[in-house]
C-alpha positions as CSV (number, residue, x, y, z in Angstrom):
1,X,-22.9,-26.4,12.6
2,X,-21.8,-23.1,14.0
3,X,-23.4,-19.8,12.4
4,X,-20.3,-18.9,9.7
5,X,-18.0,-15.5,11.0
6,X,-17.6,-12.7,9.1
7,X,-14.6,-10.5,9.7
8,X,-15.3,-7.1,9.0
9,X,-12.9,-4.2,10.3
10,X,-13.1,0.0,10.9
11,X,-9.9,0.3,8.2
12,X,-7.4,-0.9,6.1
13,X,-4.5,-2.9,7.9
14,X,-6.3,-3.4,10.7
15,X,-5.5,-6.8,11.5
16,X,-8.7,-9.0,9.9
17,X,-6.1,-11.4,8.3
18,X,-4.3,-12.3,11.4
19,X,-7.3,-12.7,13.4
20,X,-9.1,-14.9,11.2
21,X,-6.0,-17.1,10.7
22,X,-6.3,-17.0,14.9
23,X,-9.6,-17.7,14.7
24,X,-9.2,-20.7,12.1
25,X,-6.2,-22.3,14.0
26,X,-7.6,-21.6,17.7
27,X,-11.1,-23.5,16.9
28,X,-9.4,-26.6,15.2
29,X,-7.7,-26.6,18.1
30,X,-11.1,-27.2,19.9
31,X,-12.0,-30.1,17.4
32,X,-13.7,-27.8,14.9
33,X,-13.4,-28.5,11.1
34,X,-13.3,-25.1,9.9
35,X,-13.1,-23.3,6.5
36,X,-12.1,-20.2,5.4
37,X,-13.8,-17.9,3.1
38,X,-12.7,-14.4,1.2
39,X,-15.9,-13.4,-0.4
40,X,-14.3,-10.4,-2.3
41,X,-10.1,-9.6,-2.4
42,X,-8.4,-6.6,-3.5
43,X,-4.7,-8.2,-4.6
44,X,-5.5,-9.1,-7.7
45,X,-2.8,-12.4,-8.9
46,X,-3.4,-14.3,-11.7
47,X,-2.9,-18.5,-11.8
48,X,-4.2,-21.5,-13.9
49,X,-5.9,-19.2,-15.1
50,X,-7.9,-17.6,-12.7
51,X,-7.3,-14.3,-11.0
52,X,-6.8,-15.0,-6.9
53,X,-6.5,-13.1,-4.0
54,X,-2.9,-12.8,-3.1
55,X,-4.1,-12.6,0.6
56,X,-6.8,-15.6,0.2
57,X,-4.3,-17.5,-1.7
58,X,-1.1,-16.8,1.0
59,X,-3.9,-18.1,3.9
60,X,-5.3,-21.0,1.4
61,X,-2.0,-22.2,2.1
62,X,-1.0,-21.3,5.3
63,X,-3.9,-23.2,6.6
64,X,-3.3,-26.4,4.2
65,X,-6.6,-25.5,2.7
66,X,-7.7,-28.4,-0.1
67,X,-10.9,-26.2,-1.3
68,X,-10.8,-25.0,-5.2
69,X,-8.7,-21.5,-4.8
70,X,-11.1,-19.8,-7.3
71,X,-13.9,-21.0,-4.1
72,X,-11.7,-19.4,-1.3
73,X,-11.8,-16.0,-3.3
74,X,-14.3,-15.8,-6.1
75,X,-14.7,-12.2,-6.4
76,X,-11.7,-9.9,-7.6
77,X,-12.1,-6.4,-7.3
78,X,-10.1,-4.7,-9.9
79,X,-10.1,-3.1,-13.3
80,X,-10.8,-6.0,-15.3
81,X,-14.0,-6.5,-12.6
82,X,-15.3,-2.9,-13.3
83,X,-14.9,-3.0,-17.0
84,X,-17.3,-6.5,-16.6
85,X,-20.1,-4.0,-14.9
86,X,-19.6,-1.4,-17.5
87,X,-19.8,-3.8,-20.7
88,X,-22.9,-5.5,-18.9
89,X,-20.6,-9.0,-19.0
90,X,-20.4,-9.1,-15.0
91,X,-23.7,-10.8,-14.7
92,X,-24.2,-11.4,-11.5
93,X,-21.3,-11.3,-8.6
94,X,-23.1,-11.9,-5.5
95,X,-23.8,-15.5,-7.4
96,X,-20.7,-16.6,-8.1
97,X,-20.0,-15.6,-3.8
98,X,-23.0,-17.0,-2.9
99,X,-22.1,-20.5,-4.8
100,X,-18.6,-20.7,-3.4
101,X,-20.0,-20.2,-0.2
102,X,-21.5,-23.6,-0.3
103,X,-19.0,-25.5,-1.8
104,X,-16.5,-24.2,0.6
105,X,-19.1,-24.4,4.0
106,X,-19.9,-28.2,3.0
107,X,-18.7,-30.5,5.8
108,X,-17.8,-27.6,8.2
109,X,-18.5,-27.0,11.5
110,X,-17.9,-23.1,11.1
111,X,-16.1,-20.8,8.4
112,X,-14.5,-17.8,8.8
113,X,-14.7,-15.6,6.0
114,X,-12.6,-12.4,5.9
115,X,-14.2,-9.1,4.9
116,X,-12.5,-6.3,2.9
117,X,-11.2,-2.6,5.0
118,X,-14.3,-1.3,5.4
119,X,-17.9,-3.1,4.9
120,X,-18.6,-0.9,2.2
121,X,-15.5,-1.8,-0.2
122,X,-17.1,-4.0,-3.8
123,X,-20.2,-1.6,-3.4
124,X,-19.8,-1.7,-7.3
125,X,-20.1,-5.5,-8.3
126,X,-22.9,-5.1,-5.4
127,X,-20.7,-7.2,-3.6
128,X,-19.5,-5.2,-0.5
129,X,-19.2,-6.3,3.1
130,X,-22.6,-5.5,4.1
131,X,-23.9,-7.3,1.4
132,X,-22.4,-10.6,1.4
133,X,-23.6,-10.6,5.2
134,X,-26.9,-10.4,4.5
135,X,-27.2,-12.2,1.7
136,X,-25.4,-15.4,3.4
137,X,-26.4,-14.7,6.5
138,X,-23.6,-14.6,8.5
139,X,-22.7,-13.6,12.3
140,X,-20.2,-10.3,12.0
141,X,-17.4,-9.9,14.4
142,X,-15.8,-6.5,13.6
143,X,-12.2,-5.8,14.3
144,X,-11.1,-2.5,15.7
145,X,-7.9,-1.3,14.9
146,X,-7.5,1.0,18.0
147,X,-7.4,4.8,16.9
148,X,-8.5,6.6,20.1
149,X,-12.3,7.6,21.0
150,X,-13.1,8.6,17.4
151,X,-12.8,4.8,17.3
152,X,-16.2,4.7,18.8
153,X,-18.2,6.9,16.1
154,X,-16.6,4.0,13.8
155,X,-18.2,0.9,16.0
156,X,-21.4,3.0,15.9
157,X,-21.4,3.2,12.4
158,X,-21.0,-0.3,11.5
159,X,-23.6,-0.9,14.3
160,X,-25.8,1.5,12.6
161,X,-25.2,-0.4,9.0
162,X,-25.0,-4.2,9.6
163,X,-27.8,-4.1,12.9
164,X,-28.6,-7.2,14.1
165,X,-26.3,-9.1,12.0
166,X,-23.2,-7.6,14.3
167,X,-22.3,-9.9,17.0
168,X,-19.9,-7.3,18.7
169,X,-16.1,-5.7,18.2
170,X,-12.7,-7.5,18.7
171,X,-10.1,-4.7,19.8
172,X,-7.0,-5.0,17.8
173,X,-3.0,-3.6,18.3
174,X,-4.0,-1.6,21.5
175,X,-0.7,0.2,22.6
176,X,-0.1,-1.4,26.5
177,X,-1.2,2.1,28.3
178,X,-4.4,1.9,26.4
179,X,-5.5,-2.0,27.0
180,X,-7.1,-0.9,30.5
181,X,-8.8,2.0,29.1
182,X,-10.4,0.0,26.3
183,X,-11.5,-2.7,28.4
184,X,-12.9,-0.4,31.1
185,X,-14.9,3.0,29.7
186,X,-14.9,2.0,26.0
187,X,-16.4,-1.4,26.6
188,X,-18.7,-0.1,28.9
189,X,-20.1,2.4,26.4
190,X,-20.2,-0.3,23.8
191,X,-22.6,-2.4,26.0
192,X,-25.2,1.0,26.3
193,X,-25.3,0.6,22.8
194,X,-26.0,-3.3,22.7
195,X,-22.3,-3.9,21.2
196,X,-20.5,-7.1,22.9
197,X,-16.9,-7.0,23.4
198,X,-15.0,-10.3,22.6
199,X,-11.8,-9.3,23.9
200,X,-8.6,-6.6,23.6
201,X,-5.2,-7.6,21.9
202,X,-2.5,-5.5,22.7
203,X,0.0,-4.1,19.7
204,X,2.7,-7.0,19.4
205,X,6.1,-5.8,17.5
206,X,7.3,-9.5,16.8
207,X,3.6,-9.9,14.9
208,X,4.0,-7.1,13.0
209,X,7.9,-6.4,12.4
210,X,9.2,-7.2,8.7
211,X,12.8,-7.9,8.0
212,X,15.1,-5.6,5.9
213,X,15.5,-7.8,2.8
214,X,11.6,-7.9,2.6
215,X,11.4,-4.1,2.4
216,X,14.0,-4.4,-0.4
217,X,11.9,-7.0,-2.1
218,X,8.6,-5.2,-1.4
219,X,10.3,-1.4,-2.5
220,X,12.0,-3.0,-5.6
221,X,15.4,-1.5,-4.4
222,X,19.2,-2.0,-4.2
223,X,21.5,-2.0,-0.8
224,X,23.9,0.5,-1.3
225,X,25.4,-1.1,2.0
226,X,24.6,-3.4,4.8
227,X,23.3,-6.2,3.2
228,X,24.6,-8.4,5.3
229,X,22.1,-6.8,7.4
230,X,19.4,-7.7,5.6
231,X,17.9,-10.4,8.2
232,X,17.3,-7.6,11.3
233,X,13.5,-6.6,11.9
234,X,11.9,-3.8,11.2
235,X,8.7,-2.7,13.3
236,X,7.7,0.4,12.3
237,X,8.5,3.1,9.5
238,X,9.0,7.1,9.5
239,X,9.1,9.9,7.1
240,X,12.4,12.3,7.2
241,X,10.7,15.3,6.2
242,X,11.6,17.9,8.2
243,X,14.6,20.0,9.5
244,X,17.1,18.1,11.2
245,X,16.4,19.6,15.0
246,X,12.8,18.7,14.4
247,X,14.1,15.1,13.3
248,X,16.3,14.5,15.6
249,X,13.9,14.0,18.4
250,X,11.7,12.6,16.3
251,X,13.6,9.6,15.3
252,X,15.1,9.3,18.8
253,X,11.3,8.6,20.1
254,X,11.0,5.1,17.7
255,X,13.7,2.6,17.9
256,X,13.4,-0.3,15.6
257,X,12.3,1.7,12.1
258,X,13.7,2.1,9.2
259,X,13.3,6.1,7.5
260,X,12.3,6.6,4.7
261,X,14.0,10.2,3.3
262,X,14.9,11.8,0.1
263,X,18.0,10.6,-1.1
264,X,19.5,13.8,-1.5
265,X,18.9,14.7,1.8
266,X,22.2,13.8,3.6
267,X,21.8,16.1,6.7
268,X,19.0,13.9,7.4
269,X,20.2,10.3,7.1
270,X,22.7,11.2,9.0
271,X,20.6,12.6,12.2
272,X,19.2,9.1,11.3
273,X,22.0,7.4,11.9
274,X,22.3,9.1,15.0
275,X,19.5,7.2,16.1
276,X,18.1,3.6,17.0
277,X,17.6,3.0,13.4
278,X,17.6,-0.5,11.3
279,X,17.6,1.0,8.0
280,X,17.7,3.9,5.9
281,X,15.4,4.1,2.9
282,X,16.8,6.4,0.3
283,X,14.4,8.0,-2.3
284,X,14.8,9.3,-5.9
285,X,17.1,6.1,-7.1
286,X,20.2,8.7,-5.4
287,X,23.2,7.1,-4.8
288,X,24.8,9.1,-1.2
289,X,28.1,11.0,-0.6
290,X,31.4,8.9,1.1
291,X,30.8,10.4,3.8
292,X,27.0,9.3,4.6
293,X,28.3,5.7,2.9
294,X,31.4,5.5,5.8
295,X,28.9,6.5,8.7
296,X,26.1,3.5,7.5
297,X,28.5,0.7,7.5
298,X,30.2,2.4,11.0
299,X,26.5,2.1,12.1
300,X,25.7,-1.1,11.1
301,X,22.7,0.3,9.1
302,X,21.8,-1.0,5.8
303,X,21.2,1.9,2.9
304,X,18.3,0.7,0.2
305,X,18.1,2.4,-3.0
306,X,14.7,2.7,-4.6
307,X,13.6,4.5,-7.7
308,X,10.5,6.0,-6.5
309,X,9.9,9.3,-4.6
310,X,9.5,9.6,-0.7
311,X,5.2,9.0,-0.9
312,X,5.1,6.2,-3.2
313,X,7.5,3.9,-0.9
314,X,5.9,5.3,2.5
315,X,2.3,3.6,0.7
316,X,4.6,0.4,-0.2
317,X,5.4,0.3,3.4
318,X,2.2,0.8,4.6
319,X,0.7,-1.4,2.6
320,X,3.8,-4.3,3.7
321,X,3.7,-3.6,7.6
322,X,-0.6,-4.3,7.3
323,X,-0.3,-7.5,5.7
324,X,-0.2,-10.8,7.4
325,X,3.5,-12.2,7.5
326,X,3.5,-15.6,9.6
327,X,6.0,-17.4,7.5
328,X,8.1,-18.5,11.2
329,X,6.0,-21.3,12.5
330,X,6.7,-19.1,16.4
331,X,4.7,-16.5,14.8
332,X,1.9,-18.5,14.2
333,X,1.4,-19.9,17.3
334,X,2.0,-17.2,18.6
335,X,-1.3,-15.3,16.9
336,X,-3.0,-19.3,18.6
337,X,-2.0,-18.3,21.7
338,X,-3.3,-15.0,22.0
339,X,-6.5,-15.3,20.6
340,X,-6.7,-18.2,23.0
341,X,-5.7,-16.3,26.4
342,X,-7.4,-12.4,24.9
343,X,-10.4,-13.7,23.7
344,X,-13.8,-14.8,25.1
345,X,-14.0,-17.3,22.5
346,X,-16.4,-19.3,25.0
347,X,-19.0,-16.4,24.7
348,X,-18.0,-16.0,20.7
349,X,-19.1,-19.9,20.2
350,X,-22.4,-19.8,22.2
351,X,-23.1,-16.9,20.0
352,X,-22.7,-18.7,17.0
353,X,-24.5,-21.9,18.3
Protein backbone atom coordinates (compact mmCIF):
# COMPACT_ATOMS: atom_id res chain seq x y z
CA UNK A 1 0.00 0.00 0.00
CA UNK A 2 0.93 3.51 -1.04
CA UNK A 3 1.58 6.19 1.85
CA UNK A 4 -2.23 7.99 1.92
CA UNK A 5 -2.14 11.89 0.18
CA UNK A 6 -3.20 14.66 1.80
CA UNK A 7 -4.32 17.74 -0.12
CA UNK A 8 -3.61 20.67 1.60
CA UNK A 9 -3.70 24.25 -0.32
CA UNK A 10 -2.18 28.18 0.26
CA UNK A 11 -6.22 29.39 0.07
CA UNK A 12 -9.70 28.98 -0.42
CA UNK A 13 -10.72 27.99 -4.02
CA UNK A 14 -7.64 26.98 -4.94
CA UNK A 15 -8.28 24.03 -6.79
CA UNK A 16 -7.76 20.92 -3.98
CA UNK A 17 -11.16 19.42 -5.16
CA UNK A 18 -10.36 19.15 -8.75
CA UNK A 19 -7.04 17.82 -8.17
CA UNK A 20 -7.80 15.16 -5.90
CA UNK A 21 -10.72 14.01 -8.09
CA UNK A 22 -7.55 14.01 -10.84
CA UNK A 23 -5.62 12.32 -8.61
CA UNK A 24 -8.36 9.64 -7.69
CA UNK A 25 -9.30 8.98 -11.45
CA UNK A 26 -5.65 9.30 -12.92
CA UNK A 27 -4.24 6.40 -10.41
CA UNK A 28 -7.24 3.98 -11.01
CA UNK A 29 -6.32 4.46 -14.29
CA UNK A 30 -2.92 2.86 -13.30
CA UNK A 31 -4.66 -0.17 -11.57
CA UNK A 32 -4.82 1.53 -8.14
CA UNK A 33 -7.83 0.87 -5.87
CA UNK A 34 -8.09 4.20 -4.40
CA UNK A 35 -10.25 5.89 -1.72
CA UNK A 36 -11.09 9.21 -0.94
CA UNK A 37 -11.07 10.89 2.33
CA UNK A 38 -12.39 14.49 3.67
CA UNK A 39 -11.22 14.55 7.19
CA UNK A 40 -13.00 17.88 8.11
CA UNK A 41 -15.78 19.90 5.51
CA UNK A 42 -17.03 23.24 5.81
CA UNK A 43 -20.61 22.88 3.73
CA UNK A 44 -22.49 21.69 6.22
CA UNK A 45 -25.81 19.44 4.52
CA UNK A 46 -27.85 17.37 6.44
CA UNK A 47 -29.13 13.53 5.28
CA UNK A 48 -30.39 10.28 6.95
CA UNK A 49 -29.57 12.00 9.50
CA UNK A 50 -26.18 12.87 9.51
CA UNK A 51 -24.74 16.25 8.61
CA UNK A 52 -22.24 15.69 5.24
CA UNK A 53 -19.97 17.66 3.42
CA UNK A 54 -21.69 19.04 0.43
CA UNK A 55 -18.25 18.83 -1.36
CA UNK A 56 -17.32 15.18 0.15
CA UNK A 57 -20.75 14.14 -0.64
CA UNK A 58 -20.83 15.78 -4.58
CA UNK A 59 -17.19 13.67 -4.97
CA UNK A 60 -18.57 10.45 -2.92
CA UNK A 61 -20.58 10.36 -5.95
CA UNK A 62 -18.82 11.54 -8.63
CA UNK A 63 -16.28 8.78 -7.99
CA UNK A 64 -19.12 5.90 -7.40
CA UNK A 65 -17.78 5.86 -3.98
CA UNK A 66 -19.63 2.70 -1.82
CA UNK A 67 -17.93 3.88 1.63
CA UNK A 68 -20.47 4.98 4.55
CA UNK A 69 -20.91 9.00 3.65
CA UNK A 70 -20.74 9.82 7.39
CA UNK A 71 -16.76 7.86 6.76
CA UNK A 72 -15.96 10.05 3.69
CA UNK A 73 -16.56 13.24 5.92
CA UNK A 74 -16.92 12.67 9.59
CA UNK A 75 -16.01 15.93 10.85
CA UNK A 76 -18.39 19.11 10.13
CA UNK A 77 -17.18 22.26 10.98
CA UNK A 78 -20.08 24.49 11.85
CA UNK A 79 -22.15 26.06 14.59
CA UNK A 80 -23.68 23.04 15.84
CA UNK A 81 -19.74 21.67 15.97
CA UNK A 82 -18.57 24.65 18.16
CA UNK A 83 -21.53 24.64 20.39
CA UNK A 84 -20.35 20.60 20.96
CA UNK A 85 -16.77 22.18 22.27
CA UNK A 86 -18.37 24.73 24.30
CA UNK A 87 -21.01 22.40 26.20
CA UNK A 88 -18.05 19.80 26.66
CA UNK A 89 -20.35 17.19 24.36
CA UNK A 90 -17.69 17.20 21.48
CA UNK A 91 -15.58 14.61 23.07
CA UNK A 92 -13.15 13.84 21.02
CA UNK A 93 -13.02 14.82 17.08
CA UNK A 94 -9.73 13.73 15.98
CA UNK A 95 -11.36 10.11 17.06
CA UNK A 96 -14.21 9.94 15.15
CA UNK A 97 -11.38 11.13 11.85
CA UNK A 98 -9.02 8.89 12.95
CA UNK A 99 -11.64 5.86 12.92
CA UNK A 100 -13.08 6.72 9.52
CA UNK A 101 -9.73 6.77 8.32
CA UNK A 102 -9.51 3.10 8.70
CA UNK A 103 -12.73 2.00 7.66
CA UNK A 104 -12.39 4.04 4.49
CA UNK A 105 -8.25 3.11 3.91
CA UNK A 106 -9.25 -0.80 4.26
CA UNK A 107 -8.53 -2.64 1.06
CA UNK A 108 -6.80 0.48 -0.71
CA UNK A 109 -3.88 0.76 -2.32
CA UNK A 110 -3.72 4.66 -1.67
CA UNK A 111 -6.38 7.37 -0.44
CA UNK A 112 -6.47 10.80 -1.17
CA UNK A 113 -7.95 12.80 1.41
CA UNK A 114 -8.77 16.48 0.77
CA UNK A 115 -7.67 19.08 3.28
CA UNK A 116 -9.71 22.30 4.11
CA UNK A 117 -8.27 26.25 2.60
CA UNK A 118 -5.61 26.52 4.73
CA UNK A 119 -3.99 23.72 7.09
CA UNK A 120 -4.90 25.59 9.97
CA UNK A 121 -8.90 25.67 9.31
CA UNK A 122 -10.81 23.11 12.48
CA UNK A 123 -8.03 24.46 14.79
CA UNK A 124 -11.05 24.48 17.22
CA UNK A 125 -12.34 20.76 17.36
CA UNK A 126 -8.37 20.30 17.27
CA UNK A 127 -8.95 18.93 14.07
CA UNK A 128 -7.14 21.20 11.54
CA UNK A 129 -5.01 20.31 8.47
CA UNK A 130 -1.87 19.97 10.35
CA UNK A 131 -3.27 17.93 12.71
CA UNK A 132 -5.03 15.22 10.92
CA UNK A 133 -1.49 14.86 9.08
CA UNK A 134 0.29 14.01 11.82
CA UNK A 135 -1.87 12.25 13.68
CA UNK A 136 -2.60 9.69 10.52
CA UNK A 137 0.48 10.12 9.17
CA UNK A 138 0.02 11.08 5.94
CA UNK A 139 2.32 12.32 2.83
CA UNK A 140 1.14 16.19 2.02
CA UNK A 141 1.06 17.48 -1.40
CA UNK A 142 0.18 21.19 -1.18
CA UNK A 143 -1.63 22.87 -3.93
CA UNK A 144 -0.67 26.37 -4.99
CA UNK A 145 -3.12 28.49 -6.37
CA UNK A 146 -0.69 30.78 -8.25
CA UNK A 147 -0.78 34.49 -6.73
CA UNK A 148 2.60 35.87 -7.85
CA UNK A 149 6.02 35.66 -5.73
CA UNK A 150 4.25 36.36 -2.43
CA UNK A 151 3.13 32.83 -3.39
CA UNK A 152 6.48 31.68 -2.14
CA UNK A 153 6.33 33.22 1.64
CA UNK A 154 2.99 30.91 1.46
CA UNK A 155 4.99 27.45 0.38
CA UNK A 156 7.54 28.52 3.01
CA UNK A 157 5.11 28.73 5.60
CA UNK A 158 3.44 25.47 5.19
CA UNK A 159 7.06 24.11 4.80
CA UNK A 160 7.81 25.79 8.01
CA UNK A 161 4.45 24.10 9.74
CA UNK A 162 3.93 20.56 8.38
CA UNK A 163 8.19 19.84 7.95
CA UNK A 164 8.90 16.56 7.00
CA UNK A 165 5.48 15.50 6.42
CA UNK A 166 5.35 17.86 3.13
CA UNK A 167 6.21 16.01 0.06
CA UNK A 168 6.33 19.15 -2.13
CA UNK A 169 3.81 21.83 -4.09
CA UNK A 170 1.47 21.12 -7.06
CA UNK A 171 1.10 24.62 -9.06
CA UNK A 172 -2.43 25.26 -9.75
CA UNK A 173 -4.51 27.81 -12.55
CA UNK A 174 -1.05 29.43 -13.66
CA UNK A 175 -2.10 32.17 -16.28
CA UNK A 176 -0.13 30.86 -19.75
CA UNK A 177 2.61 33.85 -19.54
CA UNK A 178 3.37 32.68 -16.04
CA UNK A 179 3.76 28.62 -16.63
CA UNK A 180 7.49 29.21 -17.71
CA UNK A 181 8.24 31.43 -14.97
CA UNK A 182 6.97 29.02 -12.33
CA UNK A 183 8.57 26.12 -13.71
CA UNK A 184 11.96 27.94 -14.08
CA UNK A 185 13.01 30.56 -11.08
CA UNK A 186 10.13 29.55 -8.70
CA UNK A 187 10.84 25.89 -8.78
CA UNK A 188 14.35 26.45 -8.56
CA UNK A 189 14.01 28.39 -5.35
CA UNK A 190 11.63 25.73 -4.06
CA UNK A 191 14.41 23.08 -4.38
CA UNK A 192 17.08 25.49 -2.05
CA UNK A 193 14.57 25.05 0.36
CA UNK A 194 14.10 21.15 -0.02
CA UNK A 195 10.46 21.70 -1.59
CA UNK A 196 9.77 19.14 -4.63
CA UNK A 197 7.74 20.42 -7.48
CA UNK A 198 5.24 17.78 -8.92
CA UNK A 199 4.19 19.73 -11.75
CA UNK A 200 2.39 23.29 -13.15
CA UNK A 201 -1.24 23.30 -14.45
CA UNK A 202 -2.05 26.21 -16.35
CA UNK A 203 -5.58 28.22 -15.66
CA UNK A 204 -8.24 26.30 -17.94
CA UNK A 205 -11.56 28.49 -18.66
CA UNK A 206 -13.72 25.32 -19.73
CA UNK A 207 -12.67 23.80 -16.05
CA UNK A 208 -13.70 26.62 -14.34
CA UNK A 209 -16.56 28.44 -16.37
CA UNK A 210 -20.25 28.08 -14.85
CA UNK A 211 -23.25 28.42 -16.98
CA UNK A 212 -25.86 31.36 -16.59
CA UNK A 213 -28.76 29.32 -15.14
CA UNK A 214 -26.31 28.12 -12.30
CA UNK A 215 -25.51 31.65 -11.22
CA UNK A 216 -29.34 32.12 -11.16
CA UNK A 217 -29.68 29.03 -9.08
CA UNK A 218 -26.63 29.70 -6.88
CA UNK A 219 -27.73 33.85 -6.50
CA UNK A 220 -31.44 32.89 -5.82
CA UNK A 221 -32.52 35.33 -8.69
CA UNK A 222 -35.06 36.00 -11.44
CA UNK A 223 -34.11 36.71 -15.39
CA UNK A 224 -35.58 39.78 -16.15
CA UNK A 225 -34.57 38.73 -19.77
CA UNK A 226 -32.49 36.37 -21.74
CA UNK A 227 -33.42 33.25 -20.31
CA UNK A 228 -33.28 31.58 -23.16
CA UNK A 229 -29.72 32.40 -22.63
CA UNK A 230 -29.40 30.64 -19.69
CA UNK A 231 -27.06 27.61 -21.09
CA UNK A 232 -23.92 30.17 -22.22
CA UNK A 233 -20.75 29.90 -19.91
CA UNK A 234 -19.58 32.18 -17.70
CA UNK A 235 -15.72 32.18 -16.77
CA UNK A 236 -15.03 34.84 -14.71
CA UNK A 237 -17.05 37.69 -12.69
CA UNK A 238 -16.51 41.58 -12.13
CA UNK A 239 -17.72 44.26 -9.92
CA UNK A 240 -19.34 47.64 -11.75
CA UNK A 241 -18.26 49.90 -9.20
CA UNK A 242 -16.88 52.71 -10.69
CA UNK A 243 -17.57 55.64 -13.12
CA UNK A 244 -18.44 54.56 -16.51
CA UNK A 245 -14.98 55.81 -18.32
CA UNK A 246 -13.14 53.83 -15.63
CA UNK A 247 -15.53 50.75 -16.52
CA UNK A 248 -15.53 50.94 -19.79
CA UNK A 249 -12.04 49.72 -20.21
CA UNK A 250 -12.38 47.69 -17.55
CA UNK A 251 -14.93 45.41 -18.81
CA UNK A 252 -13.49 45.63 -22.33
CA UNK A 253 -10.23 43.75 -20.81
CA UNK A 254 -12.45 40.35 -19.72
CA UNK A 255 -14.66 38.78 -22.22
CA UNK A 256 -16.68 35.94 -20.98
CA UNK A 257 -18.01 37.52 -17.46
CA UNK A 258 -20.95 38.24 -16.24
CA UNK A 259 -21.05 41.95 -13.84
CA UNK A 260 -22.29 42.12 -11.15
CA UNK A 261 -23.60 46.06 -10.51
CA UNK A 262 -26.13 47.87 -8.52
CA UNK A 263 -29.32 47.65 -10.09
CA UNK A 264 -30.04 51.12 -10.12
CA UNK A 265 -27.02 51.88 -11.85
CA UNK A 266 -28.17 51.95 -15.47
CA UNK A 267 -25.18 54.07 -16.90
CA UNK A 268 -23.30 51.09 -15.97
CA UNK A 269 -25.07 48.03 -17.34
CA UNK A 270 -25.20 49.68 -20.17
CA UNK A 271 -21.25 50.37 -20.72
CA UNK A 272 -21.66 46.62 -19.88
CA UNK A 273 -23.43 45.80 -22.59
CA UNK A 274 -21.04 47.53 -24.61
CA UNK A 275 -18.77 44.95 -23.88
CA UNK A 276 -18.08 41.06 -24.36
CA UNK A 277 -20.38 40.38 -21.60
CA UNK A 278 -22.57 37.02 -20.88
CA UNK A 279 -24.63 38.45 -18.22
CA UNK A 280 -25.62 41.17 -16.22
CA UNK A 281 -26.13 40.67 -12.52
CA UNK A 282 -28.42 43.25 -11.15
CA UNK A 283 -28.36 44.08 -7.28
CA UNK A 284 -30.89 45.42 -4.79
CA UNK A 285 -34.03 43.04 -6.20
CA UNK A 286 -34.27 46.53 -8.98
CA UNK A 287 -36.25 45.87 -11.79
CA UNK A 288 -34.27 48.28 -14.92
CA UNK A 289 -35.74 51.13 -17.16
CA UNK A 290 -37.15 50.11 -21.09
CA UNK A 291 -34.45 51.39 -22.19
CA UNK A 292 -31.61 49.16 -20.43
CA UNK A 293 -34.42 46.14 -20.96
CA UNK A 294 -34.47 46.91 -25.14
CA UNK A 295 -30.50 47.07 -25.21
CA UNK A 296 -30.20 43.33 -23.14
CA UNK A 297 -32.40 41.44 -25.40
CA UNK A 298 -30.68 43.60 -28.58
CA UNK A 299 -27.43 42.19 -26.99
CA UNK A 300 -28.31 38.88 -26.39
CA UNK A 301 -27.45 39.30 -22.65
CA UNK A 302 -29.44 37.81 -20.00
CA UNK A 303 -30.54 40.33 -16.95
CA UNK A 304 -30.70 38.29 -13.32
CA UNK A 305 -32.56 39.86 -10.57
CA UNK A 306 -31.26 39.12 -7.10
CA UNK A 307 -32.37 40.47 -3.75
CA UNK A 308 -29.13 40.93 -2.21
CA UNK A 309 -26.72 43.94 -2.40
CA UNK A 310 -23.54 44.15 -4.80
CA UNK A 311 -21.01 42.25 -1.91
CA UNK A 312 -23.17 39.58 -0.81
CA UNK A 313 -23.59 38.13 -4.54
CA UNK A 314 -19.84 38.91 -5.53
CA UNK A 315 -19.08 36.27 -2.22
CA UNK A 316 -21.91 33.83 -3.89
CA UNK A 317 -19.90 33.99 -6.97
CA UNK A 318 -16.78 33.59 -5.52
CA UNK A 319 -17.65 30.94 -3.55
CA UNK A 320 -19.58 29.13 -7.10
CA UNK A 321 -16.59 29.81 -9.58
CA UNK A 322 -14.06 27.90 -6.62
CA UNK A 323 -16.08 24.88 -6.37
CA UNK A 324 -15.64 21.74 -8.40
CA UNK A 325 -18.28 21.59 -11.25
CA UNK A 326 -17.57 18.37 -13.48
CA UNK A 327 -21.07 17.32 -14.10
CA UNK A 328 -20.11 17.00 -18.32
CA UNK A 329 -18.35 13.68 -18.49
CA UNK A 330 -15.60 15.94 -21.14
CA UNK A 331 -14.88 17.89 -18.09
CA UNK A 332 -13.81 15.08 -16.22
CA UNK A 333 -11.59 13.60 -18.40
CA UNK A 334 -10.53 16.40 -19.10
CA UNK A 335 -9.05 17.17 -15.26
CA UNK A 336 -7.60 12.85 -16.16
CA UNK A 337 -5.87 14.14 -18.81
CA UNK A 338 -4.02 16.85 -17.46
CA UNK A 339 -2.95 15.62 -14.30
CA UNK A 340 -1.76 12.80 -16.53
CA UNK A 341 0.42 14.95 -19.14
CA UNK A 342 1.36 18.13 -16.09
CA UNK A 343 2.21 15.95 -13.50
CA UNK A 344 5.24 13.90 -12.39
CA UNK A 345 3.06 11.43 -11.02
CA UNK A 346 5.94 8.78 -11.64
CA UNK A 347 8.07 10.77 -9.00
CA UNK A 348 4.74 11.46 -6.76
CA UNK A 349 4.21 7.36 -6.48
CA UNK A 350 7.88 6.54 -5.68
CA UNK A 351 7.38 9.06 -3.03
CA UNK A 352 4.63 7.47 -1.52
CA UNK A 353 6.01 3.84 -1.96
Amino acid sequence: MLKSLYIASTQGSGGKTTIAVGLCLAMRRRGCEVGYFKPVGTLAAHSGGHVLDEDAAFVAELLGLEDDPADICPVVLDEDALHDVLSGSEVDAMRRVEDAYARIAKGKDLVVCEGLGEIWQGRFLRTSGADVVRHLDLATLLVAKFAGARLLDDIIYVKDALKEYLLGVLFNMVPETRVDLVRGEYTAFLETHDVTSYGVLASNARLSAVSVDEIVEALRGTYVCGEQHGDRLVETYLIGAMSPEHALRYFQLTPNKVVIVGGDRAEIVLTALETPTVGVVLTGNYVPSPAVLERAEEAGVPLISVESDTVTAADGLRRLFGRLRVQEPAKIDLIVDLIDEHVDLDRLVADLS
